[in-house]
C-alpha positions in Angstrom: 118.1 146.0 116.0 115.4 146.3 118.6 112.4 146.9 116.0 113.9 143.6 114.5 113.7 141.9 117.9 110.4 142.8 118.6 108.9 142.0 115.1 110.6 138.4 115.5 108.9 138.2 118.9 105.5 139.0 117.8 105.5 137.0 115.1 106.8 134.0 117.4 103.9 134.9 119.8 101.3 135.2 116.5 102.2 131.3 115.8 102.1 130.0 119.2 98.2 131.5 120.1 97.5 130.7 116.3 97.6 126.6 117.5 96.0 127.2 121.0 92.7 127.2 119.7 90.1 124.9 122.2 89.8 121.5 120.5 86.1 120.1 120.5 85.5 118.1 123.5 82.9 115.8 121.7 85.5 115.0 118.3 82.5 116.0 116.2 83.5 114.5 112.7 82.1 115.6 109.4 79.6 113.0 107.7 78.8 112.6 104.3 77.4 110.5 101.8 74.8 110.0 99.1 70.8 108.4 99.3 68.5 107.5 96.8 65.3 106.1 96.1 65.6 102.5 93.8 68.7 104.1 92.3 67.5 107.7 91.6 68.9 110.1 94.2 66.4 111.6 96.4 66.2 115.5 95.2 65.6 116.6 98.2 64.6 115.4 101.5 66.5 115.4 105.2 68.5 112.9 106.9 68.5 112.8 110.6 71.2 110.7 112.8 69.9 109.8 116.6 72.4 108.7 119.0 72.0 105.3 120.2 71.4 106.1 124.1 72.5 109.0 125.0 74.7 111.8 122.5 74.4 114.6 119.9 72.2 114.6 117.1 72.5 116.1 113.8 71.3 116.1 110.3 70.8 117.8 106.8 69.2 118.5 103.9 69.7 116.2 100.9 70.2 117.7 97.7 70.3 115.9 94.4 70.8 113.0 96.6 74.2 114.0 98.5 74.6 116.0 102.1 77.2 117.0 104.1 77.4 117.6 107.5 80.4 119.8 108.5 82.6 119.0 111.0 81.4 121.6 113.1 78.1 120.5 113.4 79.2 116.7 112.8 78.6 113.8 115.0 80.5 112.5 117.9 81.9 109.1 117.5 79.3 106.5 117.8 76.6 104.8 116.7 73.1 106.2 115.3 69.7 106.0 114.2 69.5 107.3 110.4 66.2 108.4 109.7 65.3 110.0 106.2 62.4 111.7 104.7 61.5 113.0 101.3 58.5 114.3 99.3 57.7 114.3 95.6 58.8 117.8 94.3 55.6 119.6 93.6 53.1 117.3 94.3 50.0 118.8 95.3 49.7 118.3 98.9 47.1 116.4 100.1 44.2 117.4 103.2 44.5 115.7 106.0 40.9 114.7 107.6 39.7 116.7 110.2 42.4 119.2 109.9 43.2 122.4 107.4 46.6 121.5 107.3 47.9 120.3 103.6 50.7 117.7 103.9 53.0 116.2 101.3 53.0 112.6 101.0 56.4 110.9 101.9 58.0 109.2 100.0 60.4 107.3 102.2 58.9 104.0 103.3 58.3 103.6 107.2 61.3 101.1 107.8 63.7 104.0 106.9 61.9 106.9 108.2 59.7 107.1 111.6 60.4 102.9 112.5 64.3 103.5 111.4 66.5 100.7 112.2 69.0 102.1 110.0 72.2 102.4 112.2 75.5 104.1 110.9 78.8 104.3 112.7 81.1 107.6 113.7 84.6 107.0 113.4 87.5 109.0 114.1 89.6 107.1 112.4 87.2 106.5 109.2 86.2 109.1 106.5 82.2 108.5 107.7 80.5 108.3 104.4 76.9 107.1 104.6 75.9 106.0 101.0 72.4 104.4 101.3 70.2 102.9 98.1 66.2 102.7 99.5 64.7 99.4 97.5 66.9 98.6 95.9 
C-alpha cells in the first residue's frame, strides 16, 4: 500500500514540474514562408528580419526558396525590416578592384536587400508566414 502511495505521488509530482517550465519572456514566434526571384524560388540565399526600433533580430538560410525560423530563435511580436540576399549558384566570383578578395555578385536588387523597405509583421495570434515574389 505504501509503495503504491508513493509511486502515485511521484508521478503526480513528475506532471506538475513537467508544466513549470519558464515561458519565453519575449513570445518569440516561429516564421516561415517562401521567396523567389520573378517566380523561381531563390536556391539559396539568407533572409534577415530587423526590428523596427528597438528588438530581437533573426534570420535564415533559404533553401529551394523556403526557410523556417523555429520558434526558439523566432521573432518577438512586431514589426521588421526583411532584408534578403542571394547569389547565382556557382558563378565564378568576380575581383573586386583594389582588393584580393573574390565576391559573388548578388542577385537581389538593392530595394530588397541593403535599402530594404520591406516590413513584415509578428503576430501572436497569426501563423507569420512571409511569402515574398521579387519582380514580379
Amino acid at each position: 500500500m505504501q509503495k503504491t502511495i508513493i509511486v502515485c505521488l511521484i508521478i503526480m509530482v513528475s506532471f506538475c514540474l513537467a508544466g513549470c517550465g519558464a515561458p519565453d519572456p519575449l513570445q518569440r514566434q516561429q516564421v516561415s514562408g517562401e521567396v523567389s526571384l520573378k517566380g523561381t524560388p531563390i536556391a539559396e540565399g539568407t533572409i534577415e528580419f530587423s526590428p523596427v526600433g528597438e528588438g530581437t533580430a533573426s534570420g535564415a538560410m533559404i533553401e529551394a526558396g523556403k526557410f523556417t525560423i523555429p520558434a526558439n530563435k523566432g521573432l518577438p511580436p512586431g514589426d521588421y525590416i526583411v532584408r534578403i540576399s542571394a547569389y547565382e549558384s556557382g558563378a565564378e566570383p568576380i575581383e573586386m578592384p583594389g582588393e584580393s578578395n573574390k565576391i559573388a555578385e548578388e542577385l537581389i536588387p538593392p530595394e530588397y536587400n541593403v535599402e530594404s523597405d520591406v516590413k513584415f509583421t509578428v503576430s501572436v495570434e497569426d501563423e507569420n508566414v512571409f511569402t515574398l515574389d521579387i519582380g514580379s
